[in-house]
C-alpha positions in Angstrom: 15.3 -209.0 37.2 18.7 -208.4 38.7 21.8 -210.4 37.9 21.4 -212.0 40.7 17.7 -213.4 39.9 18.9 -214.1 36.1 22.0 -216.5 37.6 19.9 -218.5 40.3 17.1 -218.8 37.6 20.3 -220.4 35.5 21.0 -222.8 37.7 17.5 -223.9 37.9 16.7 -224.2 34.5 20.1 -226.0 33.6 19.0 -228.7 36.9 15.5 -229.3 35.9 17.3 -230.3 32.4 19.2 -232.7 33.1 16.4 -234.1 35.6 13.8 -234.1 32.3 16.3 -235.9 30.3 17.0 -238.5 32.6 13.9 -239.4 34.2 12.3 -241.7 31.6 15.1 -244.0 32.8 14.4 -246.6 34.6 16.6 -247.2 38.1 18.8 -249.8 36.6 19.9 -247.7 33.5 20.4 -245.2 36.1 22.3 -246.9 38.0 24.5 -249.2 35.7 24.3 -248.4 32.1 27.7 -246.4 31.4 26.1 -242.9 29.9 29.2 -241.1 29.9 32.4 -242.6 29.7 32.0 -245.9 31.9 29.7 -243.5 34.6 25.5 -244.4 34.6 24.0 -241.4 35.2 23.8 -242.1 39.2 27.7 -241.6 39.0 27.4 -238.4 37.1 25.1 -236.9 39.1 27.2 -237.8 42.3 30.7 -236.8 40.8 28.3 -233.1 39.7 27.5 -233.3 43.6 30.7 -233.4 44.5 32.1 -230.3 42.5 29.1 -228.6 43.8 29.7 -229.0 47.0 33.7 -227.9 47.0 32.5 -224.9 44.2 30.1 -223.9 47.3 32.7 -224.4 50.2 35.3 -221.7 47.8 32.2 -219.2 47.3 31.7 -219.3 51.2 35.9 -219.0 51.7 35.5 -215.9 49.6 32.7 -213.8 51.3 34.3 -214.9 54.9 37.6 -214.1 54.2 39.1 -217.7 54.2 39.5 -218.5 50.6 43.4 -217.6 50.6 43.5 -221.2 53.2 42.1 -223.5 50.4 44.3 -225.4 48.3 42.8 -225.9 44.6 42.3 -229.4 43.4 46.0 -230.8 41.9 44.5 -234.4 41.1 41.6 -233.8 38.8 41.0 -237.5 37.4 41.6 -238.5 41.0 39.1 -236.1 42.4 36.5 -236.9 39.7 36.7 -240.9 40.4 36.7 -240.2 44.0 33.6 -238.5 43.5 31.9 -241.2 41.3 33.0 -244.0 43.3 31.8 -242.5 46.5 28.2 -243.2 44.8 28.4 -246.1 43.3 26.9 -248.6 45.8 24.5 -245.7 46.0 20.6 -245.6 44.7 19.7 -243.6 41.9 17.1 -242.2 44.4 19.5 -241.2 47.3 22.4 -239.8 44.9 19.5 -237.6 42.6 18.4 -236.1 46.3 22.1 -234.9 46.9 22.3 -233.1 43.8 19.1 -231.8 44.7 19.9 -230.8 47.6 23.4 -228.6 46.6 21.5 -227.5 43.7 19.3 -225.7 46.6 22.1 -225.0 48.4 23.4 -223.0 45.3 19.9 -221.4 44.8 20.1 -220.1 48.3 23.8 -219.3 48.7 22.9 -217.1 45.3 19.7 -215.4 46.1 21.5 -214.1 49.0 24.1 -212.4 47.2 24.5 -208.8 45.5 25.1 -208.0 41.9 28.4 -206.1 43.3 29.6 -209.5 45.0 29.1 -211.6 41.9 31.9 -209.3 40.8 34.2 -210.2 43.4 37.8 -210.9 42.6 37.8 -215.0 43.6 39.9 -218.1 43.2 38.5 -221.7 41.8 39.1 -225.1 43.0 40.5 -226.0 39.4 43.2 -223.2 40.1 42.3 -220.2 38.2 41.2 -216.8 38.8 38.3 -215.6 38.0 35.0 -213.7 39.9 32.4 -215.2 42.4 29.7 -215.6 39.7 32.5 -217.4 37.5 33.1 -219.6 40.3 29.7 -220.2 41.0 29.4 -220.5 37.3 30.9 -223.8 37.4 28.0 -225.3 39.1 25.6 -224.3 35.8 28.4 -225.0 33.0 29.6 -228.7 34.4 25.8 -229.9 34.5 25.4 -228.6 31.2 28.1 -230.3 29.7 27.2 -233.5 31.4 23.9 -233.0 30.5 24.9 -232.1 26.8 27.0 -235.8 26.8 23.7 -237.4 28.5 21.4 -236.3 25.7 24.2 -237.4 23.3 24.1 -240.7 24.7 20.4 -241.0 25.1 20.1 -240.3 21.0 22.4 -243.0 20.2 20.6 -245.2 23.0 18.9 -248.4 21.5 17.9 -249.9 24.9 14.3 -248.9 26.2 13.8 -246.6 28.9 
């Protein structure tokens, strides 16, 4: 399997993770139990939604030439509780479907690419340099540490499911 294959299949894996660990929860611990920091998981998965989303918009800069235009992100704690907020009024069931649905995105936008444009010179939202796959990266390394804090939190948990 090519780089390429090994990445998307990544993504994947990492996604249905975090789904299995979370979906013995009921909506309202969804919802409203704070699982990390003062976020239910409803607000995790929409603030993972939202970096998704802007990770995707810099990956599609890159390969049409407009990347150089994008200003990275200078307000990170604003960004992120901009992004959790934005769900919060939100179902579980309507916020899980958009990370869903960039989580497909990023399978697509992936399978689509070449081993040699993995390796192309790119810039990141949180304003370093790095390639296209360690841009993309960032889509498969924030849900795994979120997920990492949401199976701490589910240990220490002594409320039922």
């Amino acid at each position: 399997m090519s780089t390429v294959g090994q990445f998307r299949d990544e993504v994947t894996s990492t996604h249905q993770r975090f789904l299995d660990a979370v979906e013995p929860l009921g909506d309202a611990a969804l919802e409203n139990e704070p699982a990390c920091g003062t976020w239910p998981v409803r607000e995790v998965a929409g603030h993972l939604a939202a970096w998704n989303l802007l990770i995707l918009a810099w990956a599609r800069a890159l390969l049409d030439g407009t990347q150089a235009d994008l200003q990275p992100i200078r307000d990170f704690d604003g960004f992120n509780a901009e992004s959790a907020v934005r769900t919060s009024h939100m179902s579980w069931a309507a916020v899980k479907a958009e990370l869903d649905a960039t989580i497909a995105s990023a399978e697509q936008f992936i399978s689509g690419l070449t081993d040699d444009q993995l390796a192309l010179p790119a810039n990141c939202p949180w304003g370093r340099p790095s390639t296209l796959h360690g841009l993309l990266r960032g889509i498969d390394e924030h849900e795994e540490e979120h997920l990492h804090e949401l199976l701490v939190w589910l240990e220490g948990r002594t409320t039922p499911a």
